[in-house]
N, C-alpha and C positions, 0 to 999 in steps of 0.2 A: 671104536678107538677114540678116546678124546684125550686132547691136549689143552691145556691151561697155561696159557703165558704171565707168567705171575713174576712182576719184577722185586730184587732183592733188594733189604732193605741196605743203605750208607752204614758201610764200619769205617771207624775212623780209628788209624792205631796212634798210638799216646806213649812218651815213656817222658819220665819225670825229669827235670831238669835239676837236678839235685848237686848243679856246678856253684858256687858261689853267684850271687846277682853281682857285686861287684867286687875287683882284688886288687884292683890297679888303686897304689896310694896317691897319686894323681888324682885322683877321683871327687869331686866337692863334695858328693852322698858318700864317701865311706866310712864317717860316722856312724849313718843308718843301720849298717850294717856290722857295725863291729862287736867283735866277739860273739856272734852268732853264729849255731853251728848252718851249714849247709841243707841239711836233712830236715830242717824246719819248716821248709816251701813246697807246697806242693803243687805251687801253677805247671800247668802240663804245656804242651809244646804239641803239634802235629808232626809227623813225620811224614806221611804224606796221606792226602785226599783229594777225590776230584772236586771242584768246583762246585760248590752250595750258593743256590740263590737266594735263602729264604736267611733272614736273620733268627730264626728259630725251626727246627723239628721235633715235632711232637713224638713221634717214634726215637730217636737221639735223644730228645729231654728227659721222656719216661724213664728210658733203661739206663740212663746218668743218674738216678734220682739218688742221693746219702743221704746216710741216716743222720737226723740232725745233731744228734751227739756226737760225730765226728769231725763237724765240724766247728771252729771254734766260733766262741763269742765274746761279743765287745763289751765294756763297760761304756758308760759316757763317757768319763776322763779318756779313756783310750779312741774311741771315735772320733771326738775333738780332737786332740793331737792328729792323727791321721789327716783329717780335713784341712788342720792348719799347716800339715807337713809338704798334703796336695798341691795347697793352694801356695809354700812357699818354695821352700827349694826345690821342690819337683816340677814346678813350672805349669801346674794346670790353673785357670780359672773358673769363677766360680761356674761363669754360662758353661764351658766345657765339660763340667762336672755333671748340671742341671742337664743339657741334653744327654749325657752318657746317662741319667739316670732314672730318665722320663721315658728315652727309648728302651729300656729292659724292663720298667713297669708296662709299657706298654705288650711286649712283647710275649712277656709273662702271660697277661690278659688273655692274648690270641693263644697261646696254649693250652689255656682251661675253659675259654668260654667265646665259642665260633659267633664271630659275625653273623651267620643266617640264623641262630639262633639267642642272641645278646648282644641285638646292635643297640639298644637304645642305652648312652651312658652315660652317668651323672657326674663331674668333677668337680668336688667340692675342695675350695684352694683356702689356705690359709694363705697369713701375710708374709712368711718366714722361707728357706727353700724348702723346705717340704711342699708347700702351695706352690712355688715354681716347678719343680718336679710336676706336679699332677697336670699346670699346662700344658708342658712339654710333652705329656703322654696323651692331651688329651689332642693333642695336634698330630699325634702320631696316630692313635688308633682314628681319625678320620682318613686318616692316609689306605690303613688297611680297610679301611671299609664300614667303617662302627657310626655314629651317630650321637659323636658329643654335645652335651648340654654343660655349659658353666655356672656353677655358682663363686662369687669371688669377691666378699661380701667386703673384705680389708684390705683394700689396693694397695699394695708396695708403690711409692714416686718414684720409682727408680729408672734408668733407664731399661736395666735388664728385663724389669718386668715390664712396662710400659711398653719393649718389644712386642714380648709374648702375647701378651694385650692383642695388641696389632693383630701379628700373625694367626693369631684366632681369626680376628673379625675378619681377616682378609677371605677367610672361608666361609664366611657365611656360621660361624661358631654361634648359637645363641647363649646368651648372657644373662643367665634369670637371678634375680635379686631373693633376698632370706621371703622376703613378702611373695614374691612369685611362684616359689616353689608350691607344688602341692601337698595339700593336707598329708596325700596317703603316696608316699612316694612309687607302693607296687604297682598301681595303675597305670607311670607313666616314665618307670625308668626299669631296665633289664638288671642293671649294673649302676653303682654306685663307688666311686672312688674315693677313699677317706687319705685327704691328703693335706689335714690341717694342720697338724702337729707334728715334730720330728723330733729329735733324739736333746736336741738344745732345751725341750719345753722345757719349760717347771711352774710349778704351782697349779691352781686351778683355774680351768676353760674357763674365757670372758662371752659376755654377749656376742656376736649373736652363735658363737660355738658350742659355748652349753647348751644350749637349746638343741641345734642342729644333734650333738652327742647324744642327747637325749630321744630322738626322733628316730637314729637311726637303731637307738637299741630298742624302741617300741617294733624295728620289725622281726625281731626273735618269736613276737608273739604267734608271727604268722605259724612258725614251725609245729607248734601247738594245735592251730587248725587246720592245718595242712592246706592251708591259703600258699601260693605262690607268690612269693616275696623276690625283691632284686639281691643280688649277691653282694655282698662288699668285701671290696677291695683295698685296706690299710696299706698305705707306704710308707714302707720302714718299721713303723712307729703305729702301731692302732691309737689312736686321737683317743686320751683321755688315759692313757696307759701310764704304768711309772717304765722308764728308758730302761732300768732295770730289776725292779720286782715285778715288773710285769701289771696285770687288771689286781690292783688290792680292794679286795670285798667282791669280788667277782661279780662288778655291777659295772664294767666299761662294757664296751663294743667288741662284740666275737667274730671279728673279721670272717667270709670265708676262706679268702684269701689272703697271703700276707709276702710282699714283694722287701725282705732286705736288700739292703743299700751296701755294698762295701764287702760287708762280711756282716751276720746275724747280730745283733744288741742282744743281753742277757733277757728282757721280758721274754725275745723269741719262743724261750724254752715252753713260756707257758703256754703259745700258741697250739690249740686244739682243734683250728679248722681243718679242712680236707686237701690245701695246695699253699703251699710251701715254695716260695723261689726268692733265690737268690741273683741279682745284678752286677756284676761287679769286678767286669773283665778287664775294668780298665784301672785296676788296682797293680803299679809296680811292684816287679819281684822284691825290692828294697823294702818296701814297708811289710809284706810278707815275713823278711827275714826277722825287720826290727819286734816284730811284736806278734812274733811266731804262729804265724797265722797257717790253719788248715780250711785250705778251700778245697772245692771240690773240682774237677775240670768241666769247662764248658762243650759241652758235642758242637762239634762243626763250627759253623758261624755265629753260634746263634749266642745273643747277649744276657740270655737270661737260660737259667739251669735250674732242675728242680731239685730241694733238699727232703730229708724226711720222708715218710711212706707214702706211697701213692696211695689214692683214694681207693676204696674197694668199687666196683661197679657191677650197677645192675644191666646185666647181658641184655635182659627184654627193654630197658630203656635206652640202649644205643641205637641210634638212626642218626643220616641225614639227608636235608630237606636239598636235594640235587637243585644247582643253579645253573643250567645252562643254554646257549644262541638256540633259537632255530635248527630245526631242524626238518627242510620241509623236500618234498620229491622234487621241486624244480631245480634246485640246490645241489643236488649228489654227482656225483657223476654216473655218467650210462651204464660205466662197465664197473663191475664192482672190483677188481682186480686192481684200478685205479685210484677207487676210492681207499681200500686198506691200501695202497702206497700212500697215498695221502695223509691217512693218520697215522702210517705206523714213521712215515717219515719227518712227521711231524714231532712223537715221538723221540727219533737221532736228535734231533734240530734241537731239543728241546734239556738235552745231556740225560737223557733217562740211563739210570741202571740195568744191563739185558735188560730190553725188552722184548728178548726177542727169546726170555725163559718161558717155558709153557710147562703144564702139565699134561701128560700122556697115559692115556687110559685105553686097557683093550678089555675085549669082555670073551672071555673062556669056552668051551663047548659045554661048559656045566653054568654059563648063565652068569657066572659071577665074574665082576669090572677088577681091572689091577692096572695100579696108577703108579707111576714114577713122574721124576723130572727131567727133560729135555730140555736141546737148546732148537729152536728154528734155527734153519741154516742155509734157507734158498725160496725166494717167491717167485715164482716167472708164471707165464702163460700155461706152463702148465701144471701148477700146481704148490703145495708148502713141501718143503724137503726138511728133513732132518735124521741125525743118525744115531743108531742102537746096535746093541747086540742081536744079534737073527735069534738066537736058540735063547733069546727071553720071551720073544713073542712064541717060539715053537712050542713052549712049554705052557704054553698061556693062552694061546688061541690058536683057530684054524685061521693060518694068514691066507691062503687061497680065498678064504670068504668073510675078513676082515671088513669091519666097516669101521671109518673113524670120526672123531669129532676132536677137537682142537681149541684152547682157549688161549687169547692171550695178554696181561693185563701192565703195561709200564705203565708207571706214575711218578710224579713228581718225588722226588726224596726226603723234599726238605718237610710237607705235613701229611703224605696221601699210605692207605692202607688198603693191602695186596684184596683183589678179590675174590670171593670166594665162589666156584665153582659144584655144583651138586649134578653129577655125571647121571643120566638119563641111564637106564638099563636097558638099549636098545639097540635090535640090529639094521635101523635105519642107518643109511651111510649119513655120517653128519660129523662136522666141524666148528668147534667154535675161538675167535683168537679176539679177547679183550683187551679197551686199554683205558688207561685214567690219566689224566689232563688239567692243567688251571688255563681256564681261558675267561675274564671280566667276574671268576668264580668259582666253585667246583666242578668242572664239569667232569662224566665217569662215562665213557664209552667200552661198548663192549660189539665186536663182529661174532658172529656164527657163521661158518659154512660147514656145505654136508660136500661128502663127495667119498667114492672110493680109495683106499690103499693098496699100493704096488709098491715093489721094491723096484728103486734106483739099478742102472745098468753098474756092472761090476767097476768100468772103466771110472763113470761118475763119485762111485764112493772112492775109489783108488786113489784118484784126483784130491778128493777132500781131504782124503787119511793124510796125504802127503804134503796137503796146506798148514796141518798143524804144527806146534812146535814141539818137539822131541822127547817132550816129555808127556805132553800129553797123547802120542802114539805109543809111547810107555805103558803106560796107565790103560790104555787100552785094552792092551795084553795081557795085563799082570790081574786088570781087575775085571774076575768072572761075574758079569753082573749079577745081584741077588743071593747070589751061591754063598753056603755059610761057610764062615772061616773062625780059627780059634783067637785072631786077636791079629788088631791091628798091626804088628810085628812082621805077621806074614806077606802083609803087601809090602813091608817095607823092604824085607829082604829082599822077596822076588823083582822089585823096581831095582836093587841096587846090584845085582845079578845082572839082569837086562842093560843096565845102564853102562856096567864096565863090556858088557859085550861086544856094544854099540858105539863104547868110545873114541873108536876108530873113526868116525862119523858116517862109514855106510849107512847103502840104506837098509829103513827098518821096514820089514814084511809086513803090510796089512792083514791082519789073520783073519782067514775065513769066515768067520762067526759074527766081523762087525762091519756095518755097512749101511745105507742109508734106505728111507722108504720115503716117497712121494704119496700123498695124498692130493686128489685130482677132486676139484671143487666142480660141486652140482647145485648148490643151492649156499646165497651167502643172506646174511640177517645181520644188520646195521644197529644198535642200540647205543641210545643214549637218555642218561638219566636224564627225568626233568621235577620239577615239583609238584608236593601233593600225589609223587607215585603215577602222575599221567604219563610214563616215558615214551619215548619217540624210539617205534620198533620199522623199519626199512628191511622187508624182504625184496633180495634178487632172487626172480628162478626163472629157467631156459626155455623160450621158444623156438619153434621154427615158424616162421617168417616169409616166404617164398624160397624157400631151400636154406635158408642161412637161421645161421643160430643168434637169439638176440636175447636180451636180460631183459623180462618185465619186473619192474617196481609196485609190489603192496605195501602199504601201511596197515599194521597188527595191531589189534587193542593189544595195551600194555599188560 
């Protein structure tokens, strides 16, 4: 029997706020919005979610991804106003703008291109905000963990930048001059952010930026030899672009990336790299209305959303390079029972999604494994509990001589992906229950334990049936598990039958059929990724001792 604890991914439900932004003539923005219909907006609203720590998820951003024609796009003239509309009656300025717009560049970034694999990054700043923008992001992705390099060749006197300045150096940011940089930028940069030019440019790139434009399109040629080149990152605006025909002579800079600002510029359209995002949550429903703008919603927290098709991927080239502490025998604790409290409690602590889903697998008198989903629903001394229907496994396996195995994997919501489990075809008794974690980095833990399965005393399940809530001992009843039915109707009936039955709020009968099984741990197995694939594997198994039972600790080549 195995079980796979695989936690679910964050839905976030959405419904449009399609009320007017503002009605009251009282109002100093009701110009903004006048004679504008309602249905024009499509900023979304949460209705409700639990709590996200991550200013972006990568699973939320993917399956938000619009297609970029549905979303609108700006001219210059229209950008402009917007900015001047920002920056007057709406009350933002300009630094508020520059971090709202440095942080979703940056955030963007961490979405398509992981720290353990794209830390080393170039910010190449103009003198205009665009260059402020790329600061600001380049002070953010050190936060996440990346390893920015500046170039910022035309210093702003201002104080705003003269800040940013600062707040670099305060990190030890290094600051390389146009002469500094290297010949061949792929040798010594991952990432490259093109943040010289913005939607105000015009005319043609001055010293030393024509040159730089130039440099960065000589690493197209890598694609040709299939030399490994750094990725670039345009914001807003790809440097050397028109704001809105886009690259004329299709001899600019082919971004791989391209982070709009606000809402897309018309060039966007011609954008043909592989990631597409847009920044720009902090745009009032008011200017929405005035200039009927179609955005897209933002998943969860996160500042930056993706537009347009996601990239296609090559399955053999996903990996990643595990980053996690120690993990050494002195460290664990004695008894392994304590150590999965430890992670799995770590886990709660942590606001994981069930983590305490697994996948449940038995294996037939004909040899072959049948898997479902469970919920775990009890750890003690003596074993994992959780509960099914009897006559799924009766049909399925000989439970007299059941063995199980068990996996179980929470993870973080906001960037981590469910693991995957490949069930062993064996009547070894074994267990295994995984889990996923950020701790100073990625770290992915996974336990195994073997042990036999027994069913739970009748009083035990009785107890549980009668903890749940009412509907879900409904449900119980009504749904024969696996059993084929002609359409989803028929459960609904039979629920709505049951339910007027039971209205009376008696109680409802546990039916024979459902009830829990305990699995009694013989052998537990500790894993955690580490890098380069060396992982850190911790067998518990049982001795006896002078009559007493005690857990000896192996370490397993990985």
């Amino acid at each position: 029997m195995t079980c796979s604890l695989l936690a679910q991914s964050l839905t976030l439900a959405y419904h449009y706020n399609t009320s007017p932004a503002i009605k009251s003539t009282c109002n100093p923005f009701s110009p903004l919005v006048s004679n504008q219909s309602s249905s024009s907006s499509v900023f979304l609203r949460p209705v409700s979610a639990p709590a996200i720590r991550a200013f972006c998820s990568k699973s939320d951003a993917m399956s938000s991804a619009q297609n970029s024609d549905s979303v609108s796009h700006l001219t210059q003239r229209e950008a402009a106003e917007i900015d001047e509309t920002l920056m007057g009656p709406l009350g933002f300025s300009v630094d508020q703008l520059m971090e709202l717009a440095g942080l979703s560049v940056a955030t963007s970034i961490a979405e398509a291109y992981k720290a353990s694999e794209y830390d080393r990054v170039l910010a190449i700043c103009g003198p205009g905000n665009n260059g402020g923008d790329g600061l600001v992001a380049a002070r953010q992705l050190y936060h996440f963990g990346y390893k920015p390099f500046v170039c910022y060749p035309k210093r702003t006197q201002k104080p705003l930048y003269t800040g940013l300045v600062t707040q670099l150096e305060s990190l030890s940011i290094p600051f390389l001059s146009v002469e500094d940089l290297p010949l061949d930028f792929s040798k010594d940069f991952d990432i490259i952010v093109d943040a010289m030019f913005g939607f105000s440019f015009h005319g043609t790139p001055r010293p030393p930026f024509d040159d730089l434009i130039k440099r960065l399109l000589c690493l197209h040629g890598y694609d040709q030899t299939r030399q490994k080149r750094p990725v670039i990152v345009s914001v807003d605006i790809p440097s050397g672009w028109h704001v809105e025909e886009g690259d004329i002579g299709d001899e600019g800079i082919k971004p791989d990336m391209l982070v709009s600002l606000t809402a897309p510029k018309l060039c966007a359209k011609k954008f043909s790299g592989p990631h597409h995002f847009l920044g720009g949550r902090f745009v009032p429903p008011v200017i929405a209305h005035k200039y009927k703008l179609r955005l897209p919603p933002y998943p969860g927290t996160s500042m930056c959303v993706r537009i347009g098709k996601a990239p296609s991927v090559d399955i053999s080239a996903l990996r990643e390079n595990y980053i996690s502490p120690e993990f050494l025998e002195e460290q664990v604790e004695s008894d392994p029972i304590n150590q999965f409290r430890k992670w799995f409690d770590d886990a709660i602590a942590a606001g994981l999604r069930e983590p305490n889903a697994m996948a449940l697998s038995t294996v037939g008198k004909d040899g072959k494994p049948s898997s479902r989903m469970v919920l775990l629903k009890g750890v003690d001394r003596d074993g994992f509990v959780w509960s099914v229907m009897y006559f799924y496994y009766n049909g399925n396996a000989a439970i007299k001589s059941v063995f199980g195995q068990m996996f179980s994997s929470p993870m973080l919501q906001s960037f981590l992906n469910a693991g995957i489990n490949i069930s062993p075809i064996s009547f070894v008794p074994s267990v295994n229950i995984p889990r996923r974690f950020f701790e100073n980095g990625s770290s992915i833990l996974f336990v195994r334990v073997e042990g036999s399965v027994e069913k739970v005393s009748d009083e035990e399940s009785e107890q549980y049936f009668h903890s749940r809530p009412r509907g879900s001992q409904i449900g119980a009843i009504v749904s024969k598990q696996s059993s084929v039915i002609p359409g989803r109707h028929v459960l609904y009936q039979q629920y709505k039958e049951l339910e007027e039955k039971f209205s009376d709020w008696s109680l409802i009968p546990k039916p024979e059929f459902w009830g829990g099984y305990r699995l009694k741990p013989e052998l537990f197995e500790f894993w955690q990724g580490q890098t380069s694939r060396l992982h850190d594997r911790l067998q518990y198994s049982p001795q006896e001792i002078n009559g007493k039972r005690v857990w000896k600790i192996n370490r397993l080549c990985p």
